[in-house]
N, C-alpha and C positions, 0 to 999 in steps of 0.2 A: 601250470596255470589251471585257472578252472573252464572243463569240459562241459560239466552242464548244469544247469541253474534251477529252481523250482521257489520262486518266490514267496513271501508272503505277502496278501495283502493289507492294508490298514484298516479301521472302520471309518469310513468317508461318505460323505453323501452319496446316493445312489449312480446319479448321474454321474459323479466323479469316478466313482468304482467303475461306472460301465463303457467311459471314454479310456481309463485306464488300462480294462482289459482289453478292448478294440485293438491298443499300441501295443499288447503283448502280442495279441492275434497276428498283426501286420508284422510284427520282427518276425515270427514263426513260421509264416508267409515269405516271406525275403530269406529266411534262412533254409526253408525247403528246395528254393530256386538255384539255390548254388551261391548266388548274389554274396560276398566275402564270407561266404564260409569258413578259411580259416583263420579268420581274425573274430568270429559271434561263437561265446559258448552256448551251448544245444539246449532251446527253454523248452524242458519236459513237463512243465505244470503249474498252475497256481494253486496255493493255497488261500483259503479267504478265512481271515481271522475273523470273523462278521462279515455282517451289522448284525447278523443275529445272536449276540451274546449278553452277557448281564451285567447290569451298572455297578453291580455288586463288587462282580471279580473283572473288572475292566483292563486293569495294567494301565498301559501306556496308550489305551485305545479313548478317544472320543468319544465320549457319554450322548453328547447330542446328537449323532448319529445311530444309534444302539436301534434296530427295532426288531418286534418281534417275529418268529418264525415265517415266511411267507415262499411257497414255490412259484408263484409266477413273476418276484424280482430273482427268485434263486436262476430261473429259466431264460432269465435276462442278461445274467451274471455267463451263461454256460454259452449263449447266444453272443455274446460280443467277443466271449477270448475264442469263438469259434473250438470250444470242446477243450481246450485249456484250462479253465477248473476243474480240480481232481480231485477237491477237496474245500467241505466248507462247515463251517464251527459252528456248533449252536449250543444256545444254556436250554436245554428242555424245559425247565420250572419257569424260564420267561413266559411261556405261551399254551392253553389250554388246547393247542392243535399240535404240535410238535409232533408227536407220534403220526399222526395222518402226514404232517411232512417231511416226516424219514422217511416213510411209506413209498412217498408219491417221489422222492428223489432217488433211493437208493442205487436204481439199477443207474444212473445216471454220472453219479458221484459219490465218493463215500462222504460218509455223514461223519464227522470227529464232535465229541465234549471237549468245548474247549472255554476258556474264557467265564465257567459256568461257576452257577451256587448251587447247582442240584442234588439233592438229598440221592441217599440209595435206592430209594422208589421211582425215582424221577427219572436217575439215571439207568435206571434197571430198563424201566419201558422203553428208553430211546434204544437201548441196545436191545431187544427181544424184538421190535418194529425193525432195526434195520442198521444203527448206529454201526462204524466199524472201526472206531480208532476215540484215543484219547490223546490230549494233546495236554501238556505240561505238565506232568502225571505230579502231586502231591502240591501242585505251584498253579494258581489261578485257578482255586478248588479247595474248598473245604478237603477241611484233615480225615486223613481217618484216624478211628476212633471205634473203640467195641461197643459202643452204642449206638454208633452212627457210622458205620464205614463211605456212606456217599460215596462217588463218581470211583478211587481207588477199589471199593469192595465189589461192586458192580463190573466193573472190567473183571476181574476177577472170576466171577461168578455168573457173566452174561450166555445166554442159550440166544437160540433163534439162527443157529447154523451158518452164522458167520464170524470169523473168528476177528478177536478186537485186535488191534496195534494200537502200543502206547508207545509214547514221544514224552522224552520228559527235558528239559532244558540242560540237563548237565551238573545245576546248582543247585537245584531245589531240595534233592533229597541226602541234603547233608550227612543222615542219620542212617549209620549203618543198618540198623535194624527196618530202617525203610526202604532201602537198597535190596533187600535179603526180600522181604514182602511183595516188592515190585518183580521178582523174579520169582513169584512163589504163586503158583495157582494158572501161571501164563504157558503150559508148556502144551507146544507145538504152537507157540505166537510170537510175531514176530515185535520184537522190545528194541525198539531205535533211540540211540542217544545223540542226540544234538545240541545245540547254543540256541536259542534265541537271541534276537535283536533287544528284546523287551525284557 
């Protein structure tokens, strides 16, 4: 069966995302106490797929909720799952602050590109500021390309003494030679394969 869980979240209005994580808090809460312990698998974390992502590279996420970078709902977000986000997405090229808030969250949560249009510049500064994971590596992201390596060439190439993890969905990178790429430049980093829902 499954032991322990690390959700993701959707992009939903704010208030919604933060009654949401409140119910995550409360199980995590019930589930420290003992209270049917062996029947709850163990929630180690949320991910927030957003709101701060790009209209651009949306997926299955809600456009009308999309906004840009901001720490005091990100503060909101970590305050209601009571420490339960572990992780939250952001497109850097949405927002002319992004880099001040990788900054200002880092030590708190790791910061993932996820959902993003971000050119290799864009994505370069969110990773040199604090970024430390990619999330759908080649899928909800411009391609790479020798002209343009974006958010893939940037994990790649990222400084600033923290090392990146990429997530890539399982299906994305079809192409053998994008498999061979996504292993090539990452070592001593840790390269998780998963499914997404989306």
């Amino acid at each position: 069966g499954v032991t322990a869980i690390a959700p993701a979240t959707m992009t939903r209005p704010v208030e919604e995302l933060v009654r949401i994580l409140s119910v995550a808090a409360e199980y995590r809460r019930e589930e420290a106490s003992g209270q049917d312990a062996k029947i709850r698998a163990d929630l180690v974390g949320v991910n927030m797929e957003g709101p701060f992502i790009s209209k651009m590279k949306k997926g299955a996420q809600d456009e009308r909720n999309i906004l840009p970078c901001d720490a005091s709902i990100a503060r909101r977000f970590r305050e209601a799952s009571e420490g339960l986000v572990k992780f939250i997405g952001i497109a850097p090229e949405e927002s002319e602050h992004s880099a001040a808030f990788v900054k200002e969250m880092k030590d708190d949560v790791h910061i993932s590109l996820a959902h993003t249009n971000a050119d290799y510049d864009s994505a370069k500064a969110a990773f040199d500021a604090g970024a430390s994971h990619a999330v759908h590596l080649y899928n909800a992201m411009p391609p790479f390309t020798h002209r343009a390596p974006g958010v893939v060439g940037a994990v790649a190439y990222s400084s600033g003494g923290r090392k990146s993890d990429v997530s890539d969905d399982g299906g994305a990178a079809d192409d053998p030679h994008q498999r061979q790429y996504a292993g090539y430049g990452y070592a001593g980093r840790k390269i998780y394969a998963g499914r997404s829902g989306c």
